[in-house]
C-alpha positions as CSV (number, residue, x, y, z in Angstrom):
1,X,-20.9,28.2,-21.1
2,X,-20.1,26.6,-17.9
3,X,-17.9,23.5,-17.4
4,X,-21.5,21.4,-16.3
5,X,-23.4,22.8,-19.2
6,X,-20.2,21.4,-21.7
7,X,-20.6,18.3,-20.3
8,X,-24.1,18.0,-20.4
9,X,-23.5,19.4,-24.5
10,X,-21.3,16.3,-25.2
11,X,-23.1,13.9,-23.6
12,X,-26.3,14.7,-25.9
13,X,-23.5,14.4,-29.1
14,X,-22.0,11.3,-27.9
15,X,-23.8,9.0,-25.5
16,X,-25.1,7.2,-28.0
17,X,-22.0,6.6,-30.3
18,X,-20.0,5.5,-26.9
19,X,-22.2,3.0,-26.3
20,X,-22.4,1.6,-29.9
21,X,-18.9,1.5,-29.3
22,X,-18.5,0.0,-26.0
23,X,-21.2,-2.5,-26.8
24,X,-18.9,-3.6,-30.2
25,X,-16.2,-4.7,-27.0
26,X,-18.0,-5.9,-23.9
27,X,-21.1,-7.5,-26.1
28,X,-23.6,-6.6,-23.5
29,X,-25.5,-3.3,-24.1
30,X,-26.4,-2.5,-20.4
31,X,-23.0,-3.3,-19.6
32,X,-21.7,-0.7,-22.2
33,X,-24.3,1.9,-21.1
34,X,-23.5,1.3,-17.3
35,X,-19.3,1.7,-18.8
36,X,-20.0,5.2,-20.8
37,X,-22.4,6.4,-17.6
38,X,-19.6,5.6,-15.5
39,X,-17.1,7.7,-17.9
40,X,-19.2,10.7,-17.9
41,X,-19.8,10.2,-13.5
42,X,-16.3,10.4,-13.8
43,X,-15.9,13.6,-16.1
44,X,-18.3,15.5,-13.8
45,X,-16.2,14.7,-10.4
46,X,-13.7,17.2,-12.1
47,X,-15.6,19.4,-14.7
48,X,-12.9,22.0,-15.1
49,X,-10.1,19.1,-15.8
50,X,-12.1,17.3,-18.4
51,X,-13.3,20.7,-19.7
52,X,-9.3,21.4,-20.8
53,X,-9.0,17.7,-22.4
54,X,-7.8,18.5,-26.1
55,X,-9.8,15.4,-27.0
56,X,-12.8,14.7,-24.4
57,X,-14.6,11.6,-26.2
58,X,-11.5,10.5,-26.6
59,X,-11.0,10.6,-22.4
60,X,-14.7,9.0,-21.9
61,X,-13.8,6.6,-24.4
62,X,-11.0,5.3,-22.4
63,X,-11.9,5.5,-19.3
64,X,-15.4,3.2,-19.9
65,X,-13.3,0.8,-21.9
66,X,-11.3,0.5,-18.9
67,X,-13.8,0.7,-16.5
68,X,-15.6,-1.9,-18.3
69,X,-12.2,-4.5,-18.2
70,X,-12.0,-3.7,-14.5
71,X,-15.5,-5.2,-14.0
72,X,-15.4,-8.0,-16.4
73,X,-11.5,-9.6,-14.6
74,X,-13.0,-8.5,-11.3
75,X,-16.3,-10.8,-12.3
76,X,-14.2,-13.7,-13.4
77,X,-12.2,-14.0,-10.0
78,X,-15.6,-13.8,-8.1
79,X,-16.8,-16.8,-11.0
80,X,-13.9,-18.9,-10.2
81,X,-14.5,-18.3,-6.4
82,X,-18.0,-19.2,-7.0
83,X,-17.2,-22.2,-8.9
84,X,-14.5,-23.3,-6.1
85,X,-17.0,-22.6,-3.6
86,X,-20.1,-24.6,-5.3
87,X,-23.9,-23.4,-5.6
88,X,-25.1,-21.8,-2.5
89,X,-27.4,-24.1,-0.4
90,X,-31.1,-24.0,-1.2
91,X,-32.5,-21.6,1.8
92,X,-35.7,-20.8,-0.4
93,X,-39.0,-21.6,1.2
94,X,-41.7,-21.4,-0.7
95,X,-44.7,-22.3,1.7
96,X,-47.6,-19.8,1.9
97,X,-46.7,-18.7,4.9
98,X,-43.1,-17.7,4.2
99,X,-44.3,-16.0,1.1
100,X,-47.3,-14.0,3.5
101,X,-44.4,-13.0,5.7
102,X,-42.0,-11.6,3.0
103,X,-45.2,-9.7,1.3
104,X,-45.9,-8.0,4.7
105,X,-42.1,-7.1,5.2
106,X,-42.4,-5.3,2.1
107,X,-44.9,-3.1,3.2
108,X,-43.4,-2.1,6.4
109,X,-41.5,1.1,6.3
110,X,-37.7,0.6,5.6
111,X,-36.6,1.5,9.1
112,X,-38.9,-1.1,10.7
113,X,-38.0,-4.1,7.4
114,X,-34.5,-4.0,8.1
115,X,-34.6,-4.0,12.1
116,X,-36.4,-6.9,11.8
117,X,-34.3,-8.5,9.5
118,X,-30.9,-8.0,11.1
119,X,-32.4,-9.3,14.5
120,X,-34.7,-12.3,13.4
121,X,-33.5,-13.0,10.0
122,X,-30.0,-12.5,10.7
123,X,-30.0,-12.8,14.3
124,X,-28.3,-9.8,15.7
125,X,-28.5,-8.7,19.1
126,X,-29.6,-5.7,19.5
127,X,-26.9,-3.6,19.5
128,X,-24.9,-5.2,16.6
129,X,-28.5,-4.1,15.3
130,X,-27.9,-0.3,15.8
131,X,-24.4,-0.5,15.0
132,X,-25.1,-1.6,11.6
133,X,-28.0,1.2,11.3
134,X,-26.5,3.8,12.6
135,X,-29.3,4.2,15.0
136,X,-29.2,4.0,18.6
137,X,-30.4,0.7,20.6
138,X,-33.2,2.4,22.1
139,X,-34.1,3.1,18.3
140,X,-33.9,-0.4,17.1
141,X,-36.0,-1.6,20.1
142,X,-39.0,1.0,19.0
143,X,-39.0,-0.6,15.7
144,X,-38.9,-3.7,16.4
145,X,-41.9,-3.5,18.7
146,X,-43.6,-1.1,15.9
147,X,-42.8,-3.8,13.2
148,X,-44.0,-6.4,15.3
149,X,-47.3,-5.2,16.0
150,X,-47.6,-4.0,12.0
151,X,-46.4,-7.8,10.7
152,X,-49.1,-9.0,13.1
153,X,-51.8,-6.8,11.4
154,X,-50.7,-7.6,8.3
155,X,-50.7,-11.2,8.6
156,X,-53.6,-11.4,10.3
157,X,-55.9,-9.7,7.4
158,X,-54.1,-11.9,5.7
159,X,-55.1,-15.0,7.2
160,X,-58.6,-13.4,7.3
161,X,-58.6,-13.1,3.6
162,X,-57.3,-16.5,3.1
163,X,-60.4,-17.7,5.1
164,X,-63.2,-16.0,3.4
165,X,-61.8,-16.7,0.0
166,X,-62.4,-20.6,1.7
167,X,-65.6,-20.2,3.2
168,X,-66.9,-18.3,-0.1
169,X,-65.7,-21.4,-1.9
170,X,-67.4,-23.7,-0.1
């Protein structure tokens, strides 16, 4: 049996009692299946190590109730930051139109979404633009132009929608 097929063999024996486990200390039961998921990421990084543990569930055990500590001090300091900081200002705009304009970004491919979002949303030049895509300008410019022309199209059946659902009302 092969160090991946072991692993795969204790995880169907064990997964579930881990979690029971883990959920007994962090009190959240995604949080202790995300904590035994990451235990068993971990074991398969170095399958022939955690293959010549004397005591494997043992090992997973420890390392998600770690894992899971790490995360919860780590979420407290970001709480009191938060806390320090205050609520976040209220950017939310729920007009129609802001809503018609997020729909059609979602149904632009991801290349295009995110150009357009680093330069108008976030205001980017162009290059800053590429940079954080990995892309070059020449790249980001094509997609913005192609997004463009695809946000109009959409928004425009939009609004034509919009007006016959008004005129059939009327």
């Amino acid at each position: 049996m092969s160090d991946g097929d072991a692993i795969s063999v204790l995880y169907a024996s064990c997964f579930r009692r881990l979690v029971v486990q883990l959920y007994a200390v962090t009190g959240d039961l995604s949080e202790a299946q995300e904590a035994v998921q990451e235990a068993f990421t971990r074991a398969l990084l170095s399958p022939r190590r955690f293959a010549a543990l004397e005591n494997p569930e043992a090992w997973l055990r420890r390392v998600a109730v770690n894992w899971a500590r790490s995360r919860f001090r780590r979420r407290r300091v970001l709480d009191g930051l938060l806390r320090r900081i205050g609520p976040p200002p209220a950017v939310a705009d729920h007009s129609p139109e802001h809503l018609a304009l997020l729909a059609a970004l979602r149904e632009l491919p991801a290349g295009q979404r995110h150009a357009l979002a680093l330069h108008y949303l976030v205001d980017l030049p162009v290059d800053e633009v590429a940079d954080t895509l990995g892309v070059s300008a020449g790249t980001v410019k094509s997609r913005l132009s192609r997004g463009r022309h695809a946000l109009a199209a959409l928004l425009t059946d939009t609004d034509d929608t919009e007006t016959r659902r008004i005129d059939a009302r009327s």
